[in-house]
N, C-alpha and C positions, 0 to 999 in steps of 0.2 A: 744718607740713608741707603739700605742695600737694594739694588733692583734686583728683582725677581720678573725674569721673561719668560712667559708661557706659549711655546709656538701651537700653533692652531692648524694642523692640515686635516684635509678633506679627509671625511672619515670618522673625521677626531670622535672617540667614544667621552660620550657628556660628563661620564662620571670621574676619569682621569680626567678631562680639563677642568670640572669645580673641584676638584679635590686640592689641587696648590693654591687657588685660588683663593679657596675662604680659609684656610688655614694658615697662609702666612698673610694675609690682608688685616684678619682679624689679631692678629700675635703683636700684644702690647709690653713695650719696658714698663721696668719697676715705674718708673716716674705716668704712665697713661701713655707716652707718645707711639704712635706707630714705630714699628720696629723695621718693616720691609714696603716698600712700593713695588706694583703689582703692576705689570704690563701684560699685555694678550695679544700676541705677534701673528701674523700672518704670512703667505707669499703671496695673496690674493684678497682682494675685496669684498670678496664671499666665500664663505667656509661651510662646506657640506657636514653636516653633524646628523643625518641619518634622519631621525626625527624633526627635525629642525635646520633651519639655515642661521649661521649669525655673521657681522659684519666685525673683525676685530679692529680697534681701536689705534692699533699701533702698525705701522710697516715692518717687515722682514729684518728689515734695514736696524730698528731699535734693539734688536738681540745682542748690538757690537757695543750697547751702552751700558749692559745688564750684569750684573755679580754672579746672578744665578742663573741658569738655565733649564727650564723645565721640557721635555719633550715626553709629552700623553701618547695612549697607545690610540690607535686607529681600528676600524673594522676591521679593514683588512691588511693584514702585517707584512703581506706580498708585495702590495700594490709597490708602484715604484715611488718614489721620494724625487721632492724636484730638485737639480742639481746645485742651483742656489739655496736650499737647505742645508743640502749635504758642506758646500760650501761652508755657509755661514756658520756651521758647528764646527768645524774643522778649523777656524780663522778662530773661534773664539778659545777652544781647546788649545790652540797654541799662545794663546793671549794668556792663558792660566785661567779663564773663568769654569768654574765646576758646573760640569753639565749632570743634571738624572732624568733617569726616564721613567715612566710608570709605565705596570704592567707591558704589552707591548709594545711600547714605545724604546723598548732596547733593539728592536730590529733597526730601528730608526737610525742610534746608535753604533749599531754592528755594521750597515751599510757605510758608515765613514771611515772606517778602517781602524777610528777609534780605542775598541774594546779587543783588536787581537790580540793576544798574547796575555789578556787578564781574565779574570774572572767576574761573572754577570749573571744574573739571574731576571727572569721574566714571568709570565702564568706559567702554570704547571701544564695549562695543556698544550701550551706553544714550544716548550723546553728543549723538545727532540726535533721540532723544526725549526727553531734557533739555532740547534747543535749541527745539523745537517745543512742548512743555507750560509753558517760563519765558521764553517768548522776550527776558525785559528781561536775563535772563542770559548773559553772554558765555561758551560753551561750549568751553576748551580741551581735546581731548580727545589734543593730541599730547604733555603732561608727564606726568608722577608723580604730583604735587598742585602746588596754589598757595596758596601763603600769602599774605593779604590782611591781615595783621596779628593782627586779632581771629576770623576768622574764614578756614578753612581746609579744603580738601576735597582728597580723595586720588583717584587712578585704582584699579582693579580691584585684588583679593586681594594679592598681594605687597607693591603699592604702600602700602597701612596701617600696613607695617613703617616703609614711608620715609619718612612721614609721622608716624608717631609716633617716632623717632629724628630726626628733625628737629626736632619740638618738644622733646627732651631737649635736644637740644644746642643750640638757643634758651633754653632755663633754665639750662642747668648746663655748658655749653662743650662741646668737639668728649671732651676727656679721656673725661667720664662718659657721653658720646653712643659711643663706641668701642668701652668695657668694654660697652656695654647692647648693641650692635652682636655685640660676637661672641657673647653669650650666645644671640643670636638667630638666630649665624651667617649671617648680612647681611652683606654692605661698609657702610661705613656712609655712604657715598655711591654711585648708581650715576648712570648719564647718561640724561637723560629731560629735554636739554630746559633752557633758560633760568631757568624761573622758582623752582629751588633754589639756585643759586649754587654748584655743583657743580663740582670740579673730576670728570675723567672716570678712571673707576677704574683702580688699577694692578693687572694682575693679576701674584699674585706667582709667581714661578719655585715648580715643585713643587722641593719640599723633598729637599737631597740634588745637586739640577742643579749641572751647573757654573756656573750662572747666576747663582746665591743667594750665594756671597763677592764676587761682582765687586758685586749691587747691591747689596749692604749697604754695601760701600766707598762706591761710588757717593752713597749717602744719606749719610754719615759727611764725604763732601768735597764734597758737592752746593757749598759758596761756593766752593768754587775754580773756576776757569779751565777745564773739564773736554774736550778734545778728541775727536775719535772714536778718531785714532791712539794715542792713549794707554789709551784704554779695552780694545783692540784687544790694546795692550801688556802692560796689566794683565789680559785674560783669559788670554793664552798665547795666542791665534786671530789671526787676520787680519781685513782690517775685513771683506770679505764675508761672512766665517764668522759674525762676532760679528752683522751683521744680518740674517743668516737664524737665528741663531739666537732669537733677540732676538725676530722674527716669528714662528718657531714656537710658542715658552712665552710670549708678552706679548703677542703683537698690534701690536707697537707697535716703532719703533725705539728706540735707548738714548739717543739725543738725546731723542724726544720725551718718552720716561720720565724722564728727567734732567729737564726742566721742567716735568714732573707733579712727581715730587719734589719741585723747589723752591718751587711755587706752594704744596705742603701744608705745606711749612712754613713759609712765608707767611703760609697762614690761622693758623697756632697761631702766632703772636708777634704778628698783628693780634689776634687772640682772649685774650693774655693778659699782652700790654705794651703800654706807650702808646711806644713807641718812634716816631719818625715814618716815612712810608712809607720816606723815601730812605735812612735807615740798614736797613730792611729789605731793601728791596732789594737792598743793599750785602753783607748777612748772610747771603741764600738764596745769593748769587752770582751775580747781575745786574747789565752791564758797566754800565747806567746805570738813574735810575727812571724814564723814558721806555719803554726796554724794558720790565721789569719791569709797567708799568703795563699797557702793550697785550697782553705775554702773560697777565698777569692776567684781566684782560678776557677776552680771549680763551675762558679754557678756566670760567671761572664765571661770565663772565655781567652783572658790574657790577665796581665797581671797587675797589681797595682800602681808600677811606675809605669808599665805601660797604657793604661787607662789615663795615668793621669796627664800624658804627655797628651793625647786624643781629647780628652774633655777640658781642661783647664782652659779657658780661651782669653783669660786678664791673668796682670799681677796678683798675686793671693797676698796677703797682708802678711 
């Protein structure tokens, strides 16, 4: 089973430490079984959390057992880090285990010497003191997180969730990344930016709209030929009715939603067949895979063989 270690320093802000916590604790396979074992490390037998004191369960020492590495942000992102931290991340880093930080917890990171030379992101309002304390650091402070492989840092509070739902769905596909998603009632992608490979969320008709039979059709004939007049046809509306309404409840028009649609299903057959792109394309309902490609592109960010080399994490049939 995967460990997942959560270090615990003085400081620690409550909300980056439950945030890995109940999100991969709670992230079950297909079959029910737990997915990740959840440890909470320490350097100390007591751990200052502001509001609270807590005692964690694990020594410092179990982070060298762990697959995963979690490091939360702290109050204060100055404070200094004790050396057998910086250590024991630096021993695991070269072991190959993937370390992320949330929110402040990349200074954490930036103090190991870790993150010089790559690119990191943290809160927005720490970014110009991240930039100025590591300066060999490339400080993006306009995504989510970034993933550099082994090594990965989130932005501010919410952002922990996307970051650690990202790392599921890098282990275990977009499926078990989805179910962990609603448990957490998250989308399980939002738009922040290039460097998730994101396609941009749909949001769905409240339940009940006249909205919600036309796009479920919608997604059920997403490979067909889909028109606007048609769509227009199949609500009972006319086409101005159907895109203001469209604007109202999504944001969005029913074309554009029509190719959010077929890019996600895109990712899941890049994610879980080796089909090649152009019968993909062929399958979402994309007149050719030129298209197909540049809309891809477009709304995530890299390209479909490059998505699929990042998401694909088994044999596809």
């Amino acid at each position: 089973m995967h460990t997942v270690a959560v270090i615990a320093l003085d400081g620690v802000i409550p909300f980056d430490l439950s945030t890995p916590i109940e999100v991969f604790s709670r992230t079950r396979l297909p079959g029910g079984r737990a997915a990740y074992r959840v440890r909470v490390c320490a350097a100390s037998p007591e751990v200052d959390a502001g509001a609270f004191a807590l005692r964690a369960p694990w020594p410092l020492a179990a982070v060298a057992e762990a697959d995963t590495i979690i490091v939360p942000g702290t109050a204060d992102p100055t404070a200094p880090v004790p050396e057998e931290v910086l250590d024991a991340l630096r021993e695991a880093a070269g072991r190959g285990t993937r370390i992320a930080s949330i929110c402040v917890g990349a200074f954490v990171l930036a103090a190991t010497g870790l993150l010089d030379g790559l690119r990191a992101t943290t809160h927005w309002s720490a970014a110009d003191l991240l930039a100025a304390l590591h300066p060999a650091v490339e400080v993006d402070p306009g995504v989510l997180y970034v993933d550099n492989g082994h090594l990965l840092t989130s932005a501010g509070a919410a952002a922990g969730l996307d970051l650690c739902l990202h790392m599921i769905r890098r282990d275990l596909g977009s499926a078990v990344a989805a179910d962990a998603a609603r448990l957490s009632v998250m989308p399980l992608e939002r738009d922040g930016g290039q460097a998730q490979f994101i396609v941009h969320d749909q949001p769905p008709a409240p339940r009940g709209s006249v909205l919600e039979p036309l796009m479920r059709w919608m997604e059920d004939n997403a490979r067909r030929e889909l028109t606007l007049d048609e769509l227009a046809r199949r609500s009972g509306m006319s086409v101005r009715t159907l895109n203001r309404r469209f604007r109202e409840q999504t944001g969005t028009s029913p074309l554009q939603w029509l190719h959010r649609a077929r890019i996600r299903q895109a990712q899941y057959l890049l994610e879980t067949t080796a089909h090649p792109v152009e019968r993909i394309a062929a399958q979402v309902g994309f007149g050719s895979p030129t298209a197909f490609r540049d809309r891809f592109k477009r709304l995530t960010g890299t390209s479909p063989h490059a998505y699929r080399r990042t998401f694909r994490t088994q044999q596809a049939p």
